[in-house]
C-alpha positions as CSV (number, residue, x, y, z in Angstrom):
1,X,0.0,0.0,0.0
2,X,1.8,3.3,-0.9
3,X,0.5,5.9,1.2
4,X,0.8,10.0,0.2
5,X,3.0,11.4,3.3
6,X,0.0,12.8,5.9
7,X,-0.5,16.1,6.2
8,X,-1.6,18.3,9.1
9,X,-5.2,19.4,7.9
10,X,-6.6,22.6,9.0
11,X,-9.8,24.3,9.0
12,X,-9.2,26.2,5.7
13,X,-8.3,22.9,4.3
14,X,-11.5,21.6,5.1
15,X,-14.0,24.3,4.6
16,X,-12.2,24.7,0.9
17,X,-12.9,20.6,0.7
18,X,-16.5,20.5,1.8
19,X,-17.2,24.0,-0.4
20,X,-16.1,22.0,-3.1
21,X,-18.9,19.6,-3.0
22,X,-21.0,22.5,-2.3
23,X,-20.3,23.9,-5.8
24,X,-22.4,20.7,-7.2
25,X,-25.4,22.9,-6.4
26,X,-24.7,26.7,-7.4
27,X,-28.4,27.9,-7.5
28,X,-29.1,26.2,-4.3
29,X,-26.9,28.2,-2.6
30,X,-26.9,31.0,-5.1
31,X,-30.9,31.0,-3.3
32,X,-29.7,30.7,0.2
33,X,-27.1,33.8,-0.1
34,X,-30.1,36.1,-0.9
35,X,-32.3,34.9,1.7
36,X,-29.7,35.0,4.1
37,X,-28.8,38.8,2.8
38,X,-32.6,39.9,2.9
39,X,-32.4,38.3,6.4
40,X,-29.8,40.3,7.9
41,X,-31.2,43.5,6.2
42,X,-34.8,42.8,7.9
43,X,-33.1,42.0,11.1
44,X,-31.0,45.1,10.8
45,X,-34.6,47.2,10.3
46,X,-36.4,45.6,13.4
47,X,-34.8,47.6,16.0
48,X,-35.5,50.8,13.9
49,X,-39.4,49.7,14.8
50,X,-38.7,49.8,18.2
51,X,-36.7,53.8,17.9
52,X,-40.0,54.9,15.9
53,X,-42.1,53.9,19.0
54,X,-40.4,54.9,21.8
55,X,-39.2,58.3,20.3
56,X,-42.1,59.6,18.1
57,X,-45.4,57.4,18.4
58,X,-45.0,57.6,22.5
59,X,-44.3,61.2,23.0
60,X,-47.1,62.0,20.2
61,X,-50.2,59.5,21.7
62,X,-50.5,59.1,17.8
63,X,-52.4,55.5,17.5
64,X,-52.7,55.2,13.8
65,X,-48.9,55.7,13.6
66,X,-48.6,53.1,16.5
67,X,-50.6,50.5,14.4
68,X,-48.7,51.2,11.1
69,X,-45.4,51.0,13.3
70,X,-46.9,47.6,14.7
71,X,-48.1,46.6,11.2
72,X,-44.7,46.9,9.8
73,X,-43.0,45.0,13.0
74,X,-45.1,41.9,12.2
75,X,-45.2,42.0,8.6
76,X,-41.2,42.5,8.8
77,X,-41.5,39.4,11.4
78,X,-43.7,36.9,8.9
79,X,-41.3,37.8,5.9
80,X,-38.2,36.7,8.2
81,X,-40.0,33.6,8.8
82,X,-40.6,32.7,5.4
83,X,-36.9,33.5,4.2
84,X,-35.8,31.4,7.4
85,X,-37.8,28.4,6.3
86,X,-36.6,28.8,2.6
87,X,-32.8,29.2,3.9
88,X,-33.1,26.1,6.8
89,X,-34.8,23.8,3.8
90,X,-32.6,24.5,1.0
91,X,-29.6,24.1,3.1
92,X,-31.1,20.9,3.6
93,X,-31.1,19.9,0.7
94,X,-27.6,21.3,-0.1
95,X,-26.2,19.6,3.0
96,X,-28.1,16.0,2.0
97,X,-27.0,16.5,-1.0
98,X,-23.4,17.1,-0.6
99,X,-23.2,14.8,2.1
100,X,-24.2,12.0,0.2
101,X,-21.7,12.7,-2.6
102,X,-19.0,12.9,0.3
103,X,-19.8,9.3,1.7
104,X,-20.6,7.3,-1.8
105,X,-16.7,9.1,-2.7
106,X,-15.4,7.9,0.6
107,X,-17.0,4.5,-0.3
108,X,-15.6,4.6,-3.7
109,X,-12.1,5.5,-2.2
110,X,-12.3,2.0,0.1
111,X,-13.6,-0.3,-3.4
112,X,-10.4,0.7,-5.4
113,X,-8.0,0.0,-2.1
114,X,-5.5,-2.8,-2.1
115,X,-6.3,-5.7,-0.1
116,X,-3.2,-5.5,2.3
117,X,-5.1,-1.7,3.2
118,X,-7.6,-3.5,4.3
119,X,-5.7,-6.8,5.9
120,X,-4.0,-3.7,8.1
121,X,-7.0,-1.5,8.7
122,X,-9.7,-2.4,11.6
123,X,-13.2,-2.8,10.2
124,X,-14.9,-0.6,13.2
125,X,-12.5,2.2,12.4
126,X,-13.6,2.1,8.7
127,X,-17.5,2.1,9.8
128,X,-17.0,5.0,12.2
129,X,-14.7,6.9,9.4
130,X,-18.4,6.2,7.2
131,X,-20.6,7.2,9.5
132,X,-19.8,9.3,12.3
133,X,-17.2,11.1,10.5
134,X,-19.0,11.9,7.7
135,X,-22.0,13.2,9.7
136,X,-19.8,15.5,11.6
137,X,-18.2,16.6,8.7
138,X,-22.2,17.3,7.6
139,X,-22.7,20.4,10.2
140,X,-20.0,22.5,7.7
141,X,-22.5,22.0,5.3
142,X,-26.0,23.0,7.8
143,X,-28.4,25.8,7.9
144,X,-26.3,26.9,11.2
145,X,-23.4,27.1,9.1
146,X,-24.4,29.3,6.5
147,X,-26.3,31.4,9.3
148,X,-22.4,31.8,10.9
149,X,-21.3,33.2,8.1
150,X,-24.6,35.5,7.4
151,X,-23.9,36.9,11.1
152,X,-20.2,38.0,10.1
153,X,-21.8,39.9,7.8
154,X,-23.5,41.6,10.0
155,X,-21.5,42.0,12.9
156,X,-19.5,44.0,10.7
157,X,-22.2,46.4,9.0
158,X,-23.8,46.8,12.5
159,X,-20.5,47.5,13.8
160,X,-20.0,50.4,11.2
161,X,-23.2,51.5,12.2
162,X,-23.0,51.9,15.3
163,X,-19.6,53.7,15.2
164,X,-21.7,56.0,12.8
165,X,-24.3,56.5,15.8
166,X,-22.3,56.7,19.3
167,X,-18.2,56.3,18.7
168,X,-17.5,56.4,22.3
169,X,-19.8,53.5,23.2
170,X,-19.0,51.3,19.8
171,X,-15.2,51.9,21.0
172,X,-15.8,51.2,24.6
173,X,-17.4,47.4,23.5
174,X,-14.7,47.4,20.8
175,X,-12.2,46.6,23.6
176,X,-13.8,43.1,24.9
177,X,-12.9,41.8,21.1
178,X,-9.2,41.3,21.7
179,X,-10.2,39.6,25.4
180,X,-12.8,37.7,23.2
181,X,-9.8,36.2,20.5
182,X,-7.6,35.5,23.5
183,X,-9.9,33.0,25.0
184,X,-10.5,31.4,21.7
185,X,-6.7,31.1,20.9
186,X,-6.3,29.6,24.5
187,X,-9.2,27.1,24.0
188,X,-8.5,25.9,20.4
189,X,-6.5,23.7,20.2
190,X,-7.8,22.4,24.0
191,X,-10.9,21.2,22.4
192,X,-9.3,19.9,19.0
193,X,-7.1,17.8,21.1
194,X,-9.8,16.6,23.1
195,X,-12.2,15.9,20.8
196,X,-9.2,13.7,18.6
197,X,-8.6,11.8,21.8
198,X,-12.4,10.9,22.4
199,X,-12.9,10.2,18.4
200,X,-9.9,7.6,18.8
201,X,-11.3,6.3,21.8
202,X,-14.7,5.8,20.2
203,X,-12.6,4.3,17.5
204,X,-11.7,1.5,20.2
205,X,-14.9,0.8,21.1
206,X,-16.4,0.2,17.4
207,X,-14.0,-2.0,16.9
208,X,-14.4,-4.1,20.0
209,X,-17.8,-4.5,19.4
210,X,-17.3,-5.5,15.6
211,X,-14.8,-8.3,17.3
212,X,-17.4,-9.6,19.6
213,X,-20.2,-9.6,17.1
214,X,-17.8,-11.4,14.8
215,X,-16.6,-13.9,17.3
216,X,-19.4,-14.3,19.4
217,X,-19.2,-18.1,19.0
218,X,-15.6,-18.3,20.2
219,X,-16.7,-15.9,23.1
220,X,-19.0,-18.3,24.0
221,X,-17.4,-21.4,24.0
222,X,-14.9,-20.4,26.0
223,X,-17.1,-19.1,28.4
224,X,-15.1,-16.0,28.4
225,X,-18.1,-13.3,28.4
226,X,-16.8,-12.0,32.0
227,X,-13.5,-11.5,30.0
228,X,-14.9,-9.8,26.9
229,X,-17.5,-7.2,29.3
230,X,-14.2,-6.2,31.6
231,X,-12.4,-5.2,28.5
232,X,-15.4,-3.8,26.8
233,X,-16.3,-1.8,30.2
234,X,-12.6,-0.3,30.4
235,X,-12.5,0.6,26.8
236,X,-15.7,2.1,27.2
237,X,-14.6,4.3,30.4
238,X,-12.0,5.6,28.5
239,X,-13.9,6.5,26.0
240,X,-16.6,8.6,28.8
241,X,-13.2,10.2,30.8
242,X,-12.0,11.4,27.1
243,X,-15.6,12.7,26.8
244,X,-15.6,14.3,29.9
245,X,-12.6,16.0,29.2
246,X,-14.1,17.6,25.8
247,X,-17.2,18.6,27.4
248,X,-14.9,20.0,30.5
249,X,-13.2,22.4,28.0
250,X,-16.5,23.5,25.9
251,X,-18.2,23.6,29.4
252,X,-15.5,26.2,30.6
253,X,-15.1,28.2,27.4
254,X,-18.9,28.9,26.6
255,X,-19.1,30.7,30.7
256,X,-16.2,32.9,29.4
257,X,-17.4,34.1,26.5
258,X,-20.8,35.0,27.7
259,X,-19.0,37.0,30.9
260,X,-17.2,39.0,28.0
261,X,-20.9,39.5,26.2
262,X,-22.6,40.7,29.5
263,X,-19.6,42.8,30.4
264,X,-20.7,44.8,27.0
265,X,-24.1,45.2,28.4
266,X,-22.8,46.6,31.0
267,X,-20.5,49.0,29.5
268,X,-23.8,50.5,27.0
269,X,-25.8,50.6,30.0
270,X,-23.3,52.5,31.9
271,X,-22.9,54.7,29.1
272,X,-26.0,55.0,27.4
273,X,-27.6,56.0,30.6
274,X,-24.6,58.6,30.8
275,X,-25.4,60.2,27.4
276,X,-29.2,60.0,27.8
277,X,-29.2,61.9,31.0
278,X,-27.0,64.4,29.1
279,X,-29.3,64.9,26.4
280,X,-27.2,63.5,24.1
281,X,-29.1,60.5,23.0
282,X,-32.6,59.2,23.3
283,X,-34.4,56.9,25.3
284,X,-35.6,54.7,21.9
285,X,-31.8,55.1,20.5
286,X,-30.3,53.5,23.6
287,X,-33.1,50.9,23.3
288,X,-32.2,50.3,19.8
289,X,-28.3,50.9,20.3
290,X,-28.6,47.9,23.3
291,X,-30.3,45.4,20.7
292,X,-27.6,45.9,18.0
293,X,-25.1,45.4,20.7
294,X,-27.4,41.9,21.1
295,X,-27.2,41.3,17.6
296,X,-23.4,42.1,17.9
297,X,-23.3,38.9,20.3
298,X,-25.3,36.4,18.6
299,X,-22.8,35.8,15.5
300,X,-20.1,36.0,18.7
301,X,-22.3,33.8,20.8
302,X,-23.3,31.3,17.6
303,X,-19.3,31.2,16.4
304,X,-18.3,30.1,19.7
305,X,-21.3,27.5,20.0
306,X,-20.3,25.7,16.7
307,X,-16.5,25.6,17.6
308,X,-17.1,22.5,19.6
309,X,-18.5,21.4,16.8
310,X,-16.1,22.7,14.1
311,X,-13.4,20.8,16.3
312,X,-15.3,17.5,15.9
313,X,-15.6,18.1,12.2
314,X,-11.8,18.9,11.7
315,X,-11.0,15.3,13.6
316,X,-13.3,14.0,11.2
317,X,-12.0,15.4,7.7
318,X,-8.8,14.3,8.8
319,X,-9.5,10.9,9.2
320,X,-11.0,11.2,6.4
321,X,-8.3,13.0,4.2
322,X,-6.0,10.3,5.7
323,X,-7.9,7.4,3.1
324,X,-8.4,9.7,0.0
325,X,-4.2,9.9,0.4
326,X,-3.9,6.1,0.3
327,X,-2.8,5.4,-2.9
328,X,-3.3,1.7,-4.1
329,X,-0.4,-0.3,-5.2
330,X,-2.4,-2.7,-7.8
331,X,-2.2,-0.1,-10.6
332,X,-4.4,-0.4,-13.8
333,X,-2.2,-0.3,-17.1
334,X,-1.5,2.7,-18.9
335,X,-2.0,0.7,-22.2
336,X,-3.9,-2.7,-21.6
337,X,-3.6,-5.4,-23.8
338,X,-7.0,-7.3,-25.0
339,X,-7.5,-10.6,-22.4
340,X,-6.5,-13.8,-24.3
341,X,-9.4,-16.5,-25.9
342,X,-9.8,-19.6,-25.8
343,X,-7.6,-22.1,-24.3
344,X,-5.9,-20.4,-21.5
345,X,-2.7,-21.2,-19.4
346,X,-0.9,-19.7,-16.8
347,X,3.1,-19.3,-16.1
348,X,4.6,-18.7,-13.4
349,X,8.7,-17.9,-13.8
350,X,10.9,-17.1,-11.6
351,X,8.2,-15.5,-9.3
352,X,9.5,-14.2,-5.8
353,X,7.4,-12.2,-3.3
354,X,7.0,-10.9,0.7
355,X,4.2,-9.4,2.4
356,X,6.4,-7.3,4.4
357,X,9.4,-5.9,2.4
358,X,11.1,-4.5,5.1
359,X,10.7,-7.8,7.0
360,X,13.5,-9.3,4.6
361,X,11.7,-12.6,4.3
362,X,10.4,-13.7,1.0
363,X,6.7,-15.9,0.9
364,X,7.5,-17.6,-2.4
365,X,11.3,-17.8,-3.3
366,X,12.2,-18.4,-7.1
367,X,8.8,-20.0,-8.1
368,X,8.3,-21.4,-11.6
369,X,5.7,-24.0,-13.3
370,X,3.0,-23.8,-15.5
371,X,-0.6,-24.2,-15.0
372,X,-1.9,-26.2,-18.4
373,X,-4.9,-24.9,-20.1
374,X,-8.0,-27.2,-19.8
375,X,-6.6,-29.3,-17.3
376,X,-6.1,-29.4,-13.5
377,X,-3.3,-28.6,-11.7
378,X,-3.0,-29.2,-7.7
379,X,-1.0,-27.8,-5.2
380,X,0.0,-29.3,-2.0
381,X,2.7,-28.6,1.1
382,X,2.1,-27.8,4.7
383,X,0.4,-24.6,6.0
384,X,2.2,-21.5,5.4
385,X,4.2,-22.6,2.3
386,X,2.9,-20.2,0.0
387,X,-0.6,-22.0,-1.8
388,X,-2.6,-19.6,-0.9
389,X,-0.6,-16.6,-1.8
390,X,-0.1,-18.1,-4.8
391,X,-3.9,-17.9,-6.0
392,X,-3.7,-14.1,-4.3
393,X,-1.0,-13.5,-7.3
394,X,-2.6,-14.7,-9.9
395,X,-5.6,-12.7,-9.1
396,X,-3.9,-9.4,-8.4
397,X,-4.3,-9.0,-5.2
398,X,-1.1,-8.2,-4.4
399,X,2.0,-7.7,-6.9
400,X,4.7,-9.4,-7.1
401,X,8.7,-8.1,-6.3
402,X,10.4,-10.0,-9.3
403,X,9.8,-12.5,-11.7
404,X,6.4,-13.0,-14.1
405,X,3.2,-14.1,-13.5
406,X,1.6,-14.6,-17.6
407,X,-1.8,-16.0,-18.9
408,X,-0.5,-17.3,-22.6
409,X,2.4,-15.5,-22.6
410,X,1.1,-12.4,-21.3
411,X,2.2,-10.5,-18.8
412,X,-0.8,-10.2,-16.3
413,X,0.3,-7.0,-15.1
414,X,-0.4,-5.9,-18.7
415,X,-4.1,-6.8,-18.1
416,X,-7.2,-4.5,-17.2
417,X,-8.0,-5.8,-13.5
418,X,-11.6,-6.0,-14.2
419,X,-10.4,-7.9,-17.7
420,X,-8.3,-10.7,-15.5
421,X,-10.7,-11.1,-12.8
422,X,-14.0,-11.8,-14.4
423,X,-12.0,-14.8,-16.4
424,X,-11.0,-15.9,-12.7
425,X,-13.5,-17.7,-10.7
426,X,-12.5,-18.6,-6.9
427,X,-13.8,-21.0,-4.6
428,X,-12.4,-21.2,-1.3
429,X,-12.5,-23.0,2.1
430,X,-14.1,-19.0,3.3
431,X,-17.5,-19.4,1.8
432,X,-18.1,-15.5,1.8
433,X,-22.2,-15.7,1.6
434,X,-24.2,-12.1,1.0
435,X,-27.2,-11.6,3.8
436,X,-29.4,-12.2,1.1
437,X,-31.3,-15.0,-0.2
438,X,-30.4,-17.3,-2.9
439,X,-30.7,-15.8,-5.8
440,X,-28.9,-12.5,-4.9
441,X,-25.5,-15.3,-4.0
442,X,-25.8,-17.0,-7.0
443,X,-25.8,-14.0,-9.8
444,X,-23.6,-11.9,-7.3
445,X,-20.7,-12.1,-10.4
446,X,-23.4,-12.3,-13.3
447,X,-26.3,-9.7,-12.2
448,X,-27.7,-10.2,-15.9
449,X,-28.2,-14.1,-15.8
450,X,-31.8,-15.3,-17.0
451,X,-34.0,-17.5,-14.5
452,X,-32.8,-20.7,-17.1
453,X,-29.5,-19.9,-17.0
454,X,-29.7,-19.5,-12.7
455,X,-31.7,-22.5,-13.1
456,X,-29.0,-25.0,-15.0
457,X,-26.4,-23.9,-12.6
458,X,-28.5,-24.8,-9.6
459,X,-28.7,-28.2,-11.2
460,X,-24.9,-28.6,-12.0
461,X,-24.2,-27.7,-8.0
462,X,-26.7,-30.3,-6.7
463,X,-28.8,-27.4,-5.4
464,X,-32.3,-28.5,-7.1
465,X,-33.5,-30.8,-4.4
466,X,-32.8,-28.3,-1.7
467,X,-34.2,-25.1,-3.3
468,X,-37.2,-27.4,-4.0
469,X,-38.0,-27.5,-0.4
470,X,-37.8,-24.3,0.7
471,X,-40.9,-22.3,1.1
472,X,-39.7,-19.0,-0.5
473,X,-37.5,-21.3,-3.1
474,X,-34.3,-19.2,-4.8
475,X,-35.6,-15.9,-2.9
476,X,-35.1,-17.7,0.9
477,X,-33.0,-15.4,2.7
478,X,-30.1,-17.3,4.1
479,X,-29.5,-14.9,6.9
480,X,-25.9,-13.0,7.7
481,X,-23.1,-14.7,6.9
482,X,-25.5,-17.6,5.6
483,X,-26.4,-18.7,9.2
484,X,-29.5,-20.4,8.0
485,X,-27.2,-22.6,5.2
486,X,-25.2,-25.9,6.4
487,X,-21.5,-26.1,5.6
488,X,-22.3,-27.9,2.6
489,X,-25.1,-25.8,1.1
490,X,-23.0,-23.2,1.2
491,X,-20.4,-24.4,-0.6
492,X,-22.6,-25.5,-2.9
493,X,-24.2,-21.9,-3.3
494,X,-20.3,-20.6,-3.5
495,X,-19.9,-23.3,-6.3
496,X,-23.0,-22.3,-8.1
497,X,-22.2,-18.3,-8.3
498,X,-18.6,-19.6,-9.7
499,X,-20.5,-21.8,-12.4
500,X,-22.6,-18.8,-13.6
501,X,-20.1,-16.8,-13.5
502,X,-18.5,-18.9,-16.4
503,X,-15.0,-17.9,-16.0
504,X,-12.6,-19.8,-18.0
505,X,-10.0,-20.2,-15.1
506,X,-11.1,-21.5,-11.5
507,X,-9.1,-21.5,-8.8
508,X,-10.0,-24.0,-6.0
509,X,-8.5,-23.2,-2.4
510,X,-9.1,-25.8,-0.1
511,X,-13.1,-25.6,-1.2
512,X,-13.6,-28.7,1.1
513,X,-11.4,-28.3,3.8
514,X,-14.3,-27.8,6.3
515,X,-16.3,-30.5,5.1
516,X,-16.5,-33.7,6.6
517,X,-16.1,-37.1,4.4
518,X,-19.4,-37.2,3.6
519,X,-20.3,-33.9,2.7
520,X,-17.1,-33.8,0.5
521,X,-18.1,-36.6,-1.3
522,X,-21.5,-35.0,-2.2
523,X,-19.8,-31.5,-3.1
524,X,-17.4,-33.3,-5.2
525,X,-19.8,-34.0,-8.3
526,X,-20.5,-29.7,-8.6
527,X,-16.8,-29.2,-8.6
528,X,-16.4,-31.8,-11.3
529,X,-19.2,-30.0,-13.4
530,X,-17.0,-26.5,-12.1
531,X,-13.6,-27.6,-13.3
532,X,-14.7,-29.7,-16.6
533,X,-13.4,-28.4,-19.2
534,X,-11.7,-25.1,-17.4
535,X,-8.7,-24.5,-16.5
536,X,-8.2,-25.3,-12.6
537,X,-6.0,-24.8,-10.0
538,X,-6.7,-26.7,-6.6
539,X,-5.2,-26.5,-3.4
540,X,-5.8,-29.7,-1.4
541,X,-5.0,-31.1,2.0
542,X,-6.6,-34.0,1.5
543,X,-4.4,-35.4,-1.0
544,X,-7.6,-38.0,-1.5
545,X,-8.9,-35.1,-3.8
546,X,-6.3,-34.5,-6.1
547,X,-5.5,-38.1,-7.6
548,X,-5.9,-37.6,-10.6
549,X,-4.5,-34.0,-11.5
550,X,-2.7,-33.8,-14.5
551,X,0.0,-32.2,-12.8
552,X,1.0,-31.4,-8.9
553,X,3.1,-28.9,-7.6
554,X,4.8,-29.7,-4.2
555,X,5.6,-26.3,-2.7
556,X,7.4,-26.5,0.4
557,X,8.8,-23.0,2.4
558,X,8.0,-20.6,-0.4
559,X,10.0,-23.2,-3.0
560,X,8.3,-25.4,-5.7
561,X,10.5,-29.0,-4.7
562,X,8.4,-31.3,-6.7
563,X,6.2,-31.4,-9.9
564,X,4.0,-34.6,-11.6
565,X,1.6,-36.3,-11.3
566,X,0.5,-38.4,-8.3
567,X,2.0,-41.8,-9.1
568,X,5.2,-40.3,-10.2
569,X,5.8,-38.3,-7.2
570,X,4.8,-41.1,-5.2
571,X,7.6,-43.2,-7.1
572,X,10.2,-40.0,-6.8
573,X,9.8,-41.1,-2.7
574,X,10.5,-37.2,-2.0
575,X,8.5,-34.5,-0.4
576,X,4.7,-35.4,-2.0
577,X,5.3,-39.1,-0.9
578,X,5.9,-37.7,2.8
579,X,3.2,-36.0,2.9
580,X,0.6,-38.9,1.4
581,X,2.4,-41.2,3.9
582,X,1.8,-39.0,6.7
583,X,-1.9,-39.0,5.9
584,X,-2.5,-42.4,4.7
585,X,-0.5,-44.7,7.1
């Protein structure tokens, strides 16, 4: 997996990311910009209806100009209403929007990843980078949001204006700003850091209960349930005392901020009243002056609601950001050749690879045969000696360091991956089934099959009787993970999805390794109707399955030692001979 160096992300970063995806829908928020400017001009005009009373309607007892002024007031009111409803449902439907765009990318981002990201990422991270992440990234993208960044705009026109109306006051409440940026600089990075730590620990968590829900029948059977609640219990007290911490911090900042907003109220009281009594200023302007002041504090107070908020979000694009810089090592070619017809072989020469480079120890060490086209060749040596990373090569999944790994002559690498897998069936001892029923398994590689051709491959993987006498037939739901499906069935089913898929090389990896005797023998007829014809590779432990290969490959520490077929190996008295002795006598 080559992975971009990280970078330390920042909130410009991500407010330039998520306006991005905003972009996708110009007249959406072409419409909210206008309702959010008519808003702040209507709220700037309210407190002018409260001026017009107090100063002229009062002093005057004139009631029709009272009932215009009032008239105007609530007309001004029902129009802000509206254009909040239009702004708060549009922004909606922005945010949905983008949001969506955001998670189906991030989900495209984890499809086209290697499988050694995945082999070295933890599944409940990956859910809570899908979900939680990408809802908290949501609120850069919410009504609340966009309101922010209306209220900037007016803090700063109703701070000209009221600089324009009493300079002495507007500079006197001028001087809490500075304390104001202080105690944001100070609490920051307090609540970034906090937030990050409960993220991670919440991180923890997801994954421990993705473990137990996977391994629940392990849990069980050990009886160690006591064992799995204390380490669930102290990962989950972490998780509240990192929590606790966050909240501790956003608890602490919000009570400072609002001491520096009534410490303003006190400084245009104190003065107001001052000028007022001095004639210089009016009753309905000080009443007016103090609600600008309040609508001076409610961008302050909404900014310094959202930063816990904003904190959480930042966590969030960066974990993010951290899988859109993954870059896969499986790279398509920059000029793929057309995949090869007919009979179709595969050769392996000179082929050396290692999971872990820097580990200095190679998996497969100098590796070279050939797998014939339309026939069967088996491969057999003791766990670990390379089999299954064998079939992992041939299918891409990983690359290998030197050597060449060709389907008639052709370099696979040379291949489109979609073009090399879907002539590739596999059927291994891990019988993956979909939480679905029947039919969705079976066309899973072949979503256009027709009901006869579904049908005839039910029939070649001795499935008919079975589908017969289920209520709900091919649309039974088999349950998660097939947990309504015997061992056997669901081989069967894995054998039947390969068979429709119609690929013209299978790869069999130890496809009856968890079946019993019995069951193998009744599995063995749909691999015969799978392999006829095809080319095959099998890995076998049971070396009962694999007399009569037309060729097996003894691999033994990452080496091929021996290669024929069964008698002749048995005749050689080497390495395959061991190994049938060791099962047989």
């Amino acid at each position: 997996m080559q992975q971009e160096p990280l970078q330390q992300v920042t909130t410009k970063d991500m407010l330039g990311f998520v306006f991005n995806k905003v972009l996708n829908q110009r007249w959406i928020l072409v419409l909210n910009v206008l309702a959010l400017t008519l808003i702040t001009a209507l709220q700037f005009v309210m407190p002018q209806f409260e001026k017009l009373i107090i100063d002229q309607v009062i002093p005057t007892h004139n009631f029709q100009w009272l009932a215009l002024v009032i008239g105007g007031l609530l007309l001004t009111a029902v129009v802000l209403g509206i254009l909040n409803y239009v702004s708060t449902y549009y922004m909606g439907v922005m945010s949905q929007s983008a949001i969506t765009d955001l998670r189906n990318d991030l989900y495209h981002d984890l499809l086209t990843q290697d499988t050694q990201f995945f082999e070295t990422s933890k599944t409940g991270d990956l859910m809570v980078r899908l979900t939680s992440d990408i809802n908290n990234l949501q609120s850069m993208i919410s009504a609340n949001m966009l309101s922010m960044v209306g209220n900037m705009f007016t803090f700063v026109g109703v701070l000209v204006f009221i600089f324009i109306v009493n300079w002495q006051m507007a500079l006197a409440v001028s001087v809490t700003f500075p304390l104001m940026f202080i105690i944001y600089r100070v609490f920051r990075d307090r609540i970034h850091k906090a937030y990050r730590a409960a993220r991670l620990s919440q991180t923890k968590m997801s994954n421990q209960m993705q473990n137990t829900l996977t391994q629940i029948d392990l849990i069980k059977s050990y009886t160690n349930e006591d064992l799995a609640q204390d380490h669930f219990n102290e990962t989950s007290e972490q998780n509240k005392q990192d929590m606790i911490r966050a909240t501790q911090n956003g608890a602490l900042f919000s009570p400072l901020i609002d001491g520096v907003n009534y410490l303003e109220v006190a400084i245009i009281l104190a003065l107001g009243a001052y000028f007022v009594m001095q004639k210089q200023m009016t009753v309905g302007t000080l009443v007016a002056y103090l609600t600008y002041v309040g609508m001076l504090q409610s961008p302050i107070r909404s900014f310094t609601q959202l930063l816990n908020q904003i904190q959480q979000s930042l966590v969030s694009y960066g974990r993010i950001n951290e899988i859109s810089q993954v870059r896969p090592t499986i790279e398509e070619p920059a000029h793929p050749v057309a995949f090869p017809t007919g009979n179709l072989g595969i050769q392996l020469d000179h082929v050396n690879f290692a999971y872990q480079v820097e580990a200095n120890e190679s998996t497969l060490k100098d590796v070279t045969f050939d797998v014939l086209g339309g026939k069967t060749t088996a491969l057999v040596g003791h766990s670990g000696s390379g089999k299954t990373t064998i079939t992992k090569l041939i299918d891409r999944l990983y690359d290998i360091e030197s050597g060449e790994i060709a389907i008639n002559g052709i370099d696979i690498t040379d291949f489109r991956l979609e073009d090399l897998r879907r002539h590739i069936s596999i059927v291994s001892q891990d019988m993956f089934i979909l939480d679905g029923t029947l039919r969705d398994n079976i066309v899973y590689g072949r979503q256009e099959a027709t009901d006869e051709q579904i049908q005839r491959v039910i029939e070649m993987a001795d499935l008919t009787q079975f589908v017969a006498s289920l209520p709900d037939g091919i649309e039974t739901q088999v349950g998660e993970r097939g947990v309504k499906l015997s061992g056997g069935q669901k081989q069967r089913l894995s054998i039947a999805r390969a068979l429709l898929k119609d690929a013209p090389i299978v790869i069999l990896d130890e496809a009856t390794a968890s079946l019993d005797n019995e069951a193998e023998k009744q599995i063995q007829h749909a691999l015969d109707n799978l392999t006829q014809t095809r080319t095959t590779l099998v890995i076998a432990h049971r070396l009962s399955t694999i007399y009569n290969a037309d060729q097996i490959v003894v691999i033994d520490n990452g080496r091929v030692v021996e290669k024929g077929t069964h008698q002749a190996l048995l005749d050689q008295n080497g390495a395959y001979a061991k190994l049938y002795n060791a099962q047989f006598k």
